[in-house]
N, C-alpha and C positions, 0 to 999 in steps of 0.2 A: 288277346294274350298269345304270344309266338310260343310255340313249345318244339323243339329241334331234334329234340333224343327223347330215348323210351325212359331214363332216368329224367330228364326234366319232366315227363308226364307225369312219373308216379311221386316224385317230389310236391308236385302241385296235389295229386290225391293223397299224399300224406297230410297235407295242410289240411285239407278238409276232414281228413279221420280223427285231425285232433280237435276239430271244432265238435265234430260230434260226440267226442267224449268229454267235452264243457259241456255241453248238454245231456250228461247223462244217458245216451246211447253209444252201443257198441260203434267203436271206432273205425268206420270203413268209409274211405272216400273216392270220387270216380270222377274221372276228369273223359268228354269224349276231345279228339283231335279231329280238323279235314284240314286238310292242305298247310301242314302245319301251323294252323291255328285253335287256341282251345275254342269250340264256341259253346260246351256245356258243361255242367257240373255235378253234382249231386253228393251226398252223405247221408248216412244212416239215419232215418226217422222213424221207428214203427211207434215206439213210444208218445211222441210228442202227436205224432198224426191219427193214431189210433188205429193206423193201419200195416196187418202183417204185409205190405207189397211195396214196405216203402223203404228199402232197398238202395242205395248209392246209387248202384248200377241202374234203375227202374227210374229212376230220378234224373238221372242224365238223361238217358232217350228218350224218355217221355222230352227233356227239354229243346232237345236237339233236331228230336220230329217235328216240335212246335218252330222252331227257329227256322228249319228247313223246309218246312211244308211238304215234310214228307216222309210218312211212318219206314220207309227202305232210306238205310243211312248209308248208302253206297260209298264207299272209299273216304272210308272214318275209320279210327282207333281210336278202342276204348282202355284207358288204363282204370287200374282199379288195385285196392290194397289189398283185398283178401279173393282167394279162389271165388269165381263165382257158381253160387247154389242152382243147383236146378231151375227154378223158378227163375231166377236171371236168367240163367244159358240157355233156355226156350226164349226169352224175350230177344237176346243178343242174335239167335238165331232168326227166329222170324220178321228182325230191323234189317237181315242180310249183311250183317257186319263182314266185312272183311277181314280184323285183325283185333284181337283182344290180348293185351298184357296185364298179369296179375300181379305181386307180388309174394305174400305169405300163403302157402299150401293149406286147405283146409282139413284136415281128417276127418269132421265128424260129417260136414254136407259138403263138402269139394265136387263139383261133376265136371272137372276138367282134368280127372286124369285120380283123385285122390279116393274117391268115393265109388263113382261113374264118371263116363268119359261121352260126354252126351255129343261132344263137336265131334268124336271121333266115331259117329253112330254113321255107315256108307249108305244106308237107306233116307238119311233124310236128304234133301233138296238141295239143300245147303250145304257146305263143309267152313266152316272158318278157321281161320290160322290162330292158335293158342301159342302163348310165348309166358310163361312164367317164372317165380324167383328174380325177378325185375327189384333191387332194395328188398329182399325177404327179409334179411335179419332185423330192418327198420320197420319196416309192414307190423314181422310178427312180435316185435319188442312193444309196437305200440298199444297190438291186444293183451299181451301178457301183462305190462303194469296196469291197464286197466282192470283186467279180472283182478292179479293182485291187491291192487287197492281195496276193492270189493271185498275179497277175501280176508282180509285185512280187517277191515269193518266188522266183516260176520262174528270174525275169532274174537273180537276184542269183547263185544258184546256179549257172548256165550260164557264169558269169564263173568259177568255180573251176575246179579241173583234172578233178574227175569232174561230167559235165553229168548233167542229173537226166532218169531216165527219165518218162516220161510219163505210165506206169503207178503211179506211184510219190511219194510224198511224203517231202519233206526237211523234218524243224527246223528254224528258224534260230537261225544260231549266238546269237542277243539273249536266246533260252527258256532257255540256259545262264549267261549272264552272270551272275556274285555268287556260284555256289557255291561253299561254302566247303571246306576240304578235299579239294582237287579239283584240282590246281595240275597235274599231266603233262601232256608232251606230246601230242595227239593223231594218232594215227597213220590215215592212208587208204587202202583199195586198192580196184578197181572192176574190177582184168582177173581175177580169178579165173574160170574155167571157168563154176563155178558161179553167180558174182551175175550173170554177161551181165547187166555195164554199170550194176549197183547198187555203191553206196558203201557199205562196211563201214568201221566205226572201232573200233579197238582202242587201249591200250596197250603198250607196250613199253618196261619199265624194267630197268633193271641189267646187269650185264657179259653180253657176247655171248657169251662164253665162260665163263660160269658152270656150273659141275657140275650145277646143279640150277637149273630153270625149273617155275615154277608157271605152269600153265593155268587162269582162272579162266572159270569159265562160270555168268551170272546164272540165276533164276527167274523166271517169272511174277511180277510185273508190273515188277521192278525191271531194272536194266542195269548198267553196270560200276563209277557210282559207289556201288554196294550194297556196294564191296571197298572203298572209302576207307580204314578204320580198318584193316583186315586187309594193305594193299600196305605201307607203311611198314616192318612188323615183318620182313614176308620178305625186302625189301629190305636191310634194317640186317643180315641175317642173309650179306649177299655174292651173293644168287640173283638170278633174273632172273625177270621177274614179265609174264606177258602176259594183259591182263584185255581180252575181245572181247565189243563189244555184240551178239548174234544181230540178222540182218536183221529191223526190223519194231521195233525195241526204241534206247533210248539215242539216241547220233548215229549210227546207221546206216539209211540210207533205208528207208522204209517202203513195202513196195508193200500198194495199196489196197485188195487184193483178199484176203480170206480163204483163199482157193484156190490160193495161191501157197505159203505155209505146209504144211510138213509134216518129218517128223521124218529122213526122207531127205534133201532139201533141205540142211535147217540143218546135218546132220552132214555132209553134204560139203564144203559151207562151209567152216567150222571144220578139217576136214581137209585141205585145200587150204591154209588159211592157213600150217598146221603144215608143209606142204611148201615153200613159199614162205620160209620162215622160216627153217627146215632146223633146228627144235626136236627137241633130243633132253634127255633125264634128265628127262622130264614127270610131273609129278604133278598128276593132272588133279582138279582143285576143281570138283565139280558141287552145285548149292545149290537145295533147295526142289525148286519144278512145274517144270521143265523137260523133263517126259516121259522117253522114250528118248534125247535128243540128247544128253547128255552121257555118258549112259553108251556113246552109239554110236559114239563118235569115236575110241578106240582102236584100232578092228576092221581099220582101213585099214592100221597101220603098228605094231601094239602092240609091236615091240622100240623105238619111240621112246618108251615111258613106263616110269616107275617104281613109280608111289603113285598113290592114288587115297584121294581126302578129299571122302566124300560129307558136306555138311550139311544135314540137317534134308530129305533128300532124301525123296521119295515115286515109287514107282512104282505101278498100275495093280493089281487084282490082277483078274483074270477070276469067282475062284469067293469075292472076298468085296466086301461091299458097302460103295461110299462114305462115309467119314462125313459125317455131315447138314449140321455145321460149314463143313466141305470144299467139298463141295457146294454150300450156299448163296455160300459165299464167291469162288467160284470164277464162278458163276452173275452176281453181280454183276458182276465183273470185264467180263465179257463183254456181257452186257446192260442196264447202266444206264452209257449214256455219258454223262450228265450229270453224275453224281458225280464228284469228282476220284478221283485214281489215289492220292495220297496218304492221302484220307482212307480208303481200302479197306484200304490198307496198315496203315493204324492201327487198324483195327479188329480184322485178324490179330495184333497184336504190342502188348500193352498197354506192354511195358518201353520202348519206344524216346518222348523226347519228343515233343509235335504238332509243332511247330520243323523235327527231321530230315526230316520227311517232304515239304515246300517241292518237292523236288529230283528227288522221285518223280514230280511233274506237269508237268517240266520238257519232255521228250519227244516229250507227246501236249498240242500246244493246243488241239484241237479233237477233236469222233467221228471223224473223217475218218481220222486217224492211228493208232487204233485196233485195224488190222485183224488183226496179228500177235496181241494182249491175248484176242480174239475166238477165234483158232484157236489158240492155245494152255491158254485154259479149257478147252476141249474135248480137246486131246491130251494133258493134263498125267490127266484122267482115263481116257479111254480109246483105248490108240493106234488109228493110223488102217491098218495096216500090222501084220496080225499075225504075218505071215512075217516081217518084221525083228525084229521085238519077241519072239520064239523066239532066231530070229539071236542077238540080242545077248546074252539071261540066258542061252542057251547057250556063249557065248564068255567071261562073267564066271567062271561055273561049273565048267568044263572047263577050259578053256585061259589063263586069267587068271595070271601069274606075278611077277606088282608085289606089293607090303605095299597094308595097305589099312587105314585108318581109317574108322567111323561117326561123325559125330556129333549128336548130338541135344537138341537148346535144354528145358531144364526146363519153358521159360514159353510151348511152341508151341503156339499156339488152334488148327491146324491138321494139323498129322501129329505124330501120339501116338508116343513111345516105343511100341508095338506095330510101329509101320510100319515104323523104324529097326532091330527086331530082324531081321523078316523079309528086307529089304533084304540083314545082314548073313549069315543063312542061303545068300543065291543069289551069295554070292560068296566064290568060294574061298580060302583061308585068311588069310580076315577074320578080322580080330581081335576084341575085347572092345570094346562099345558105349562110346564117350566121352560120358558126359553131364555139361552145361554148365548148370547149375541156375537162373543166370539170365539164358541167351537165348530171345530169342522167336523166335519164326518166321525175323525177316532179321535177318542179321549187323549190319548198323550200329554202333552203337558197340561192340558186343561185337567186333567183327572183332580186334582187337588178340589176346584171349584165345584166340581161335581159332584165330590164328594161332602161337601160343607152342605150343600143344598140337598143333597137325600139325608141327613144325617140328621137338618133343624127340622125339615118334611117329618122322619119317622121315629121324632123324640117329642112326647112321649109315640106308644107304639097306639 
């Protein structure tokens, strides 16, 4: 790509700052030039990579050393949207650049002149040509709507009854608007013990006084409306139906951090809710990757359940190995934040149309929101807690006293009938594996059928 002027350079790193803020990182893009040719690029990732070093600037030279076989980028210019920080202006330096253009001034980490003036330090080796305010007022307009929007976000939320922590990311209710099939109430709570001051959102449909209440609990990557086709039928049935997003998933706050996540965590959650609700005749619906959390959630109070309707469920096995399928599938989830969530989805599940899956990207607008998808890839295969993960297939096995159905979708690109048998070995007097010939991996439109078949299973109880 020719690039002739210091405005076409920083035009081309405009492009890319906007790319990064579709992806939910701060907006800075960095284009390098030789001989008026661009031959590198870069844009803000610390987010998506996990890494504080991943940098526009840091991205480009890393590429451009690679292209050039050679860490000294001798007679190159770097264009770039924002001052660069220390941490760049030592790497820019030590590439031997010759000439770097910015655009937008930085006040708070600028070392070209705003903060510290690191290029204009006489002791070091080096000196490079700094040229800034190259399209400032487009650079710095393009950081300010993004904070704005964000800001934006925050405020609107603080206006609700649970204010949003700060560690933590809220959807807006707009990423929801149009789903079809989708019409419940939603319900909020934020003083559980356990969220300290995070928003959970669940369902709650049918008589309070119903003999029998379904507990559903989503998979990776989906959330409560993965039950749409499947609540209708339990409903029509007189029961009462509680479908909860896990924190990190759906409309429940997302905290940002991977490290927050864990299979302890979410089951107390979930079991706090059950106490707050003061749910009895449960028959807990656990579906897909969801690790240990749903099978842990009995252990707290299990004369409050009945049934237990695993689908298409997978657990972990220690002494046998992942499948490759699984695996990779899984792997993306977690690491290719660019891909929609939807389109992941459809790649597990040929049956369901492109169309349904809309609703699966509703959640996460940006990598940012992510970070539940992230640590749950990783727990759905290997817990994080081998002492619970004992705990709990020793209490399914021994002391479990509910009816209990498997079931297992014909068409799952993901967990084989093999996994559903052994599932049903570790749990005591499981019944005969239910297989559903044409569902895939998620319930969606099959939920109807699924629902008839646990419904004729656990009547009587």
């Amino acid at each position: 790509m020719v690039c002739e002027s210091d405005e076409q350079g920083m035009r081309l790193a405009l492009a890319l700052a906007q790319d990064a803020a579709q992806a939910g990182e701060v907006p800075v893009g960095a284009v390098l030039v030789k001989d008026g040719r661009v031959i590198a690029e870069g844009r803000n990732a610390p987010i998506a990579l996990h890494d504080p070093t991943a940098h526009a600037e840091i991205a480009a030279l890393r590429s451009a050393a690679q292209i050039l076989g050679n860490y000294r980028l001798d007679d190159c210019t770097l264009y770039v949207t924002l001052e660069p920080c220390p941490m760049c202006a030592g790497a820019m330096l030590h590439a031997r650049l010759p000439r770097v253009v910015f655009g937008a001034a930085d006040a708070k980490t600028g070392a070209a002149g705003s903060v510290v003036d690191l290029f204009a330090e006489p002791l070091l080796n080096h000196q490079t040509r700094i040229q800034g305010g190259v399209l400032a007022d487009e650079c710095g307009m393009a950081l300010s709507e993004f904070f704005r929007q964000r800001r934006s976000e925050q405020k609107e939320e603080r206006r609700l009854a649970h204010p949003l922590r700060e560690d933590a990311l809220r959807t807006p209710d707009k990423a929801f608007a149009g789903l079809t099939d989708y019409s419940w109430q939603s319900h909020y709570v934020s003083d559980l013990p356990a969220l300290d001051g995070l928003r959970l959102h669940f369902i709650d449909e049918g008589p309070r006084d119903a003999a029998r209440t379904w507990l559903l609990l989503h998979g990776l990557p989906s959330w409560s409306h993965e039950f749409r086709h499947m609540i209708p039928a339990l409903l029509a049935a007189g029961d009462r139906v509680v479908a909860i997003d896990l924190p990190g998933f759906g409309k429940s706050d997302k905290p940002k951090k991977e490290a927050a996540h864990s299979e302890h965590w979410h089951v107390r959650v979930v079991q706090q809710l059950i106490e707050r609700l003061d749910l009895h005749g449960l028959v807990l619906v656990t579906h897909g990757l969801n690790g240990l959390v749903g099978l842990g959630v009995p252990l707290a109070a299990p004369e409050r359940f009945v049934g237990l309707l695993a689908i298409n469920a997978w657990l972990p096995e220690p002494s046998l190995e992942t499948p490759k399928a699984l695996r990779t599938w899984t792997e993306h989830i977690a690491r290719k934040p660019r891909l929609a969530i939807g389109e992941q989805m459809a790649r597990a599940d040929k049956v369901v149309a492109g169309s349904e899956w809309i609703a699966c990207d509703a959640p996460f607008p940006d990598g940012g929101y992510r970070a539940a998808l992230r640590a749950f890839a990783d727990l759905a295969l290997e817990p994080r807690d081998a002492a619970q993960a004992r705990e709990v297939m020793d209490f399914w096995r021994d002391e479990w006293l509910g009816r209990s159905l498997v079931i297992s979708g014909g068409k799952d690109l993901l967990v084989d009938h093999g996994a559903a048998q052994r599932l049903r070995q570790r749990i005591r007097g499981a019944g005969d594996i239910a297989v559903i010939p044409d569902l895939g991996h998620f319930i969606s439109q099959h939920g109807a059928s699924v629902a008839l078949r646990a419904m004729e299973y656990f009547t009587p109880f």
